[in-house]
C-alpha positions in Angstrom: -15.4 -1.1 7.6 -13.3 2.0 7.0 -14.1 3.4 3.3 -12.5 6.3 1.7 -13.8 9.0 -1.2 -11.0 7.7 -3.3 -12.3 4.1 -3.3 -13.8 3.0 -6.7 -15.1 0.1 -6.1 -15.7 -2.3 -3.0 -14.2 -5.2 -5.3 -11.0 -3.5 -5.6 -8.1 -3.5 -3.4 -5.8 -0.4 -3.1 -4.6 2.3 -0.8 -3.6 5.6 -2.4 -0.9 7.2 -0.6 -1.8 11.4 -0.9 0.3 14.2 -0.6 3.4 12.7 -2.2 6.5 15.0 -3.1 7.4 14.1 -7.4 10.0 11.5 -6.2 9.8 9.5 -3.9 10.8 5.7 -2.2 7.7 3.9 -0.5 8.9 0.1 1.1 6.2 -2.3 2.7 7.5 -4.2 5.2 6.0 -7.2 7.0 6.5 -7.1 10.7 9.6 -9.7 10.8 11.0 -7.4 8.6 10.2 -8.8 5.5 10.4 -6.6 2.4 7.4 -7.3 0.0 7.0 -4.2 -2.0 8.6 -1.5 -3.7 7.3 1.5 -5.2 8.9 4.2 -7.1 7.3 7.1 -7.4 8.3 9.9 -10.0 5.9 12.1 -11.4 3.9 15.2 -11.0 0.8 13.9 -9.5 0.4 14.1 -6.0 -0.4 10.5 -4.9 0.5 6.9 -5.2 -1.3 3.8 -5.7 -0.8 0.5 -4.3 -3.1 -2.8 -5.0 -1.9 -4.5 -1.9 -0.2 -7.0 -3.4 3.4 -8.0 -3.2 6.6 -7.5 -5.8 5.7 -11.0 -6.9 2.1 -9.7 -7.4 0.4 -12.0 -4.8 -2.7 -10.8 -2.2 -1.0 -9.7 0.9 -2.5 -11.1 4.1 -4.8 -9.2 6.9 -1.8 -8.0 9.4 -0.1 -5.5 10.3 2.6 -3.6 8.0 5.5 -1.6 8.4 5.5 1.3 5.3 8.7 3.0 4.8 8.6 6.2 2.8 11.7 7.9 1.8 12.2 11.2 0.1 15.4 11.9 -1.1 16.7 15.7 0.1 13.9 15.6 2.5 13.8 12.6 4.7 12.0 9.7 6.0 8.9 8.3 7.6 7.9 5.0 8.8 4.2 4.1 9.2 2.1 1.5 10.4 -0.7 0.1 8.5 -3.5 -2.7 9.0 -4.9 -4.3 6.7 -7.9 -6.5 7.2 -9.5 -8.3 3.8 -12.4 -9.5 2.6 -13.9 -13.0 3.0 -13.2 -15.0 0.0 -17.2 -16.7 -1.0 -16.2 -20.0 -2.1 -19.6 -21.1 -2.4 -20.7 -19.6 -5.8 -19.6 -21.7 -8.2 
């Protein structure tokens, strides 16, 4: 289990994304090329926060993802990223 000093909680999902210019254009891709997220990013602070879920607000899936980031006057960057979630417990109730 990778963890990070930024994480909150173990019940939350999100990724922060550090070191972001003000503006910026970040795209999440699934691997067939699927777009399924965008975030616009304006604003001093020097990071950006995604829940890992989708434009239409739904849990993404473990998997691989394409991450486009665009800057504009600068450039741009594609990454990959995993994600691998949590076991639903669907024995509580």
């Amino acid at each position: 289990k990778g963890a990070s000093a930024y994480e909150r909680s173990q019940l939350i999902d999100e990724v922060r994304f550090t070191n972001m210019p003000e503006v910026a254009t970040v795209r999440i891709f699934t691997l067939n090329g699927t777009l399924i997220k965008t975030i616009n990013k304006s604003g001093p602070e020097s990071y950006l926060k995604w829940d890992l879920a989708t434009d239409n607000s739904l849990p993404i899936a473990s998997g691989i993802y394409l991450i486009h980031v665009d800057v504009p006057g600068v450039g741009e960057k594609v990454l990959k990223f995993a994600a691998v979630k949590k076991r639903t417990q669907l024995n509580t109730f």
